[in-house]
N, C-alpha and C positions, 0 to 999 in steps of 0.2 A: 286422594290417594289411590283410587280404584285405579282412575284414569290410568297413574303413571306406571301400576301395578299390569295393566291391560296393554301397555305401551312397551311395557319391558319384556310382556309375552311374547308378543311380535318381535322384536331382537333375540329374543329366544330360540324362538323356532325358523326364522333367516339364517342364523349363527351354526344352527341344527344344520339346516338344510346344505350349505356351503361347505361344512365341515368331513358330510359322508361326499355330497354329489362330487367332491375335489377330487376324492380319493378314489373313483371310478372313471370320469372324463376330466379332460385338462380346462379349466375356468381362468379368463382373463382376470388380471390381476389378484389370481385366486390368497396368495401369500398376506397380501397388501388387507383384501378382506378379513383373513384368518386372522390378524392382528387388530383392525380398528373395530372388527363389530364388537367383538369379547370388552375391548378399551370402553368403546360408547355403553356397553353393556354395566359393567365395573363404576363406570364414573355416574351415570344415572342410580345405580342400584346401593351404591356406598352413600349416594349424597339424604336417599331419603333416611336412611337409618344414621348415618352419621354426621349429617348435615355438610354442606360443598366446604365447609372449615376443615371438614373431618376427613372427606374422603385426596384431597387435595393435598391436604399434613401425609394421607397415607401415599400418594404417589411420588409425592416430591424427595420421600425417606426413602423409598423403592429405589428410585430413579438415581438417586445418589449413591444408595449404599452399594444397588450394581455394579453400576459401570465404575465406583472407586475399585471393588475388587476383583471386576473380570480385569481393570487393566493394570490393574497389582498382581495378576494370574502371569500372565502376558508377559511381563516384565519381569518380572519373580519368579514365578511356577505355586506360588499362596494366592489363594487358597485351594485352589483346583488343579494346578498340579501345570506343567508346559503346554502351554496351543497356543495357535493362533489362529486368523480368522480370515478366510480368504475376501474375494471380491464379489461372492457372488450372494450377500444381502446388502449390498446398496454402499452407501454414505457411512462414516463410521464417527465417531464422536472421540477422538484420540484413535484408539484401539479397538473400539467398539461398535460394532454396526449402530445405526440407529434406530433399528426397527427390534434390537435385542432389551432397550430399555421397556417398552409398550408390554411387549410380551409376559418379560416378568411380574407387570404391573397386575397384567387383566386376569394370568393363570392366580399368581399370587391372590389377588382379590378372591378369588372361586377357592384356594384353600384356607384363607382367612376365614370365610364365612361359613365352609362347614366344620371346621376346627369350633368355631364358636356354639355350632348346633348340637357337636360332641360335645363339647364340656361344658358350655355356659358362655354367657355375654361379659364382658370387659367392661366395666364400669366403674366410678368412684366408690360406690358405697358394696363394690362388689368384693368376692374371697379374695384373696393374694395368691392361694393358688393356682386359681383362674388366671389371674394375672401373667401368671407363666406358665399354666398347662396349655394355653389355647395357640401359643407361637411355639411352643415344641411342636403337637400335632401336627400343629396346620405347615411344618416344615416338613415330617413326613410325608404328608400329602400332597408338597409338591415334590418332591424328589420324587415324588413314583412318576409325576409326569414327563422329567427328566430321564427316567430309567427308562420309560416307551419310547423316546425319541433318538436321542444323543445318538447309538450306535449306526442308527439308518441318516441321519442329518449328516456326522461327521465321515463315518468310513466309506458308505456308499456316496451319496452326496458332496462330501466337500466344500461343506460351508465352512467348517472350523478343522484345522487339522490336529490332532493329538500326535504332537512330534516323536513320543516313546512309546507309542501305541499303549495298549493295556488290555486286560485279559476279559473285559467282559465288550467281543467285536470289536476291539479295539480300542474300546473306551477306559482309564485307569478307574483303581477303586479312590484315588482321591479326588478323583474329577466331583464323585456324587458325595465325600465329605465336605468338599468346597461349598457344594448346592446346602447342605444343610446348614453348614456355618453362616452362610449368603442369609438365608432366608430370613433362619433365625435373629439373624440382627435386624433385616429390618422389620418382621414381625414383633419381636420383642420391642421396640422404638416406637412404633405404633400405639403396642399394648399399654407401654407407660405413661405416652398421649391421654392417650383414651382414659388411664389412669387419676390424672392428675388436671386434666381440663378442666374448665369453668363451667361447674353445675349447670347455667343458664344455657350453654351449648352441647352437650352431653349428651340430649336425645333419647335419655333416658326415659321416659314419660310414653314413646311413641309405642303404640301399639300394634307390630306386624305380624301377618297372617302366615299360615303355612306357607300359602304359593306363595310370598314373597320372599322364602328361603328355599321350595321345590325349584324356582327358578334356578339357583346355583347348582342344583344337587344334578339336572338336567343337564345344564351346561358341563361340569364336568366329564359326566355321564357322557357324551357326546365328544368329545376328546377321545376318553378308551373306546372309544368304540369304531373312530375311524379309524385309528391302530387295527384294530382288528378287521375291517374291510378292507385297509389296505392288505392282508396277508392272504384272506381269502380270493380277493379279485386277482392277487398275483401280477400285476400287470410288467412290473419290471422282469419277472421269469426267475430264473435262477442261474447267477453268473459268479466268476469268481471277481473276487477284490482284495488287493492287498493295502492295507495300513502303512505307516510311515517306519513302522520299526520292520519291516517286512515279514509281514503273517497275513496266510491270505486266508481269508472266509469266503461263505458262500452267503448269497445273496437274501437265496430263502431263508436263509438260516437264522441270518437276523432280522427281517422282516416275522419270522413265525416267533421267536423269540420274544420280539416285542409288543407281537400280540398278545401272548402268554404273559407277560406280567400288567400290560396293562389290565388285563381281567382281574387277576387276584392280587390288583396294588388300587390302582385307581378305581375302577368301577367295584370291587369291595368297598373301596371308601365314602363310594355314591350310596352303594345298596346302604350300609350301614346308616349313612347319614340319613335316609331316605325312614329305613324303619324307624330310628330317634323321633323325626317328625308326625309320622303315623302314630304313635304311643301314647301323645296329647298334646294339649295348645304347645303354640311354640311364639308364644308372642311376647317375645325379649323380658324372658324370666330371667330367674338367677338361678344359678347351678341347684343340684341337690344339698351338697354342701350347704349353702347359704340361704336354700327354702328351708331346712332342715331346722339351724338355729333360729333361723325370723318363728317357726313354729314355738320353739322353746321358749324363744324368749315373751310370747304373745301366750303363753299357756301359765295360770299361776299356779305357784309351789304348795302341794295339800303336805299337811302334817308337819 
């Protein structure tokens, strides 16, 4: 375990390094990395806690329940409201790039697991609240990833256009209910997995160390934060841009913007998760809730 513990450090801090250095100088196939180290990261990191049955059930529910409903977006305007997606991330899967699958995989993974540090572990013999407290969260917590990016990817960028623009840089406010109904499904489909699996795969028994969930808490970590050095570095300047419903912003405006939430969305969500683990072991207990009653019921009745 140390090994693999020691192995996923190093993805760690590559993933670190790549993430700010992008955002200061231009890195060959900088994109391409931002998407598979976090993937290789995810798929190592889920398999020791939730064994390669486990973390594989969670991408294959990712992978589906995305791209069903971005190209239900697309074609509809449900759940996220009218866009569509230019040519400039690659190959697309119907409607859908194929490099927008991976993404929600690897971010997804990183707000899974500290959703699980906030509330507790998903398991059989775990609360039912847990059961649905930890894919709420952890849906929060990627929508704040989404609020740091989306308005600089789509309005300045031009990866995705939002045809009716919308009021926050162009971006609508159903764009980021679509992201929370997205996730939530397939975080909740996951958790009833995890729920309902065969004791014998479960992985319930395995006992991980702080660093094995500090690793996520960094990772995330490291997302707001090159929001944030992109704004200070400035490199694009400040130019004007207009949207597709013709509203034009300014450049800085949303770069500085997206700096500002990703500190009080996501990296709160890091600090937070962070002190959770600082507070005591964090080696796949059960909630309070559920240490609470094992207490009771392991304490006998006087009088």
């Amino acid at each position: 375990m140390k090994k693999w513990i020691n192995m996923l450090w190093v993805l760690v801090l590559v993933n670190v390094g790549v993430q700010l250095v992008s955002r200061i100088v231009s890195l060959p196939f900088a994109l391409l990395l931002l998407v598979l180290l976090p993937v290789a990261f995810a798929l190592v990191h889920g398999a020791l806690r939730y064994r390669w049955s486990g973390i594989l059930t969670f991408i294959v529910i990712c992978l589906v329940v995305s791209n069903l409903l971005e190209n239900s977006s697309i074609l509809t305007g449900f759940p996220f409201g009218h866009y569509y997606y230019t040519d400039q991330l690659g190959p697309k899967l119907f409607l859908v790039p194929l490099i927008i699958g991976p993404a929600y995989f690897s971010t997804g993974y990183l707000a899974w697991v500290l959703g699980t540090v906030l509330v507790g572990e998903v398991r059989r013999q775990g609360n039912w609240l847990t059961t649905f407290a930890v894919p709420f969260i952890a849906s929060f917590l990627m929508v704040a990833w989404d609020l740091s990016f989306d308005p600089a990817s789509s309005t300045i960028g031009h990866r995705w256009i939002w045809q009716q623009g919308g009021g926050y840089f162009g971006v609508p406010f159903t764009n980021y209910l679509g992201w929370f109904f997205t996730v939530y499904v397939f975080f909740q489909l996951f958790a009833l997995f995890l729920r309902f699996r065969r004791a014998s795969n479960d992985g319930e028994a395995k006992v991980l160390s702080r660093s094995y969930y500090a690793q996520v808490v960094v990772m995330y970590a490291a997302i707001s934060l090159a929001f944030v050095l992109s704004y200070v570095v400035g490199g694009g300047g400040n130019t004007l841009v207009t949207d597709a419903a013709g509203v034009v912003w300014h450049t800085a405006s949303i770069t500085e913007a997206e700096a500002t939430v990703s500190i009080f969305t996501m990296l709160f969500g890091a600090a937070l998760s962070m002190v959770k683990l600082l507070q005591g072991p964090t080696a796949v207990t059960s909630t309070a809730v559920e240490a609470e009653a094992a207490i009771k019921k392991r304490t006998p009745v006087i009088g």
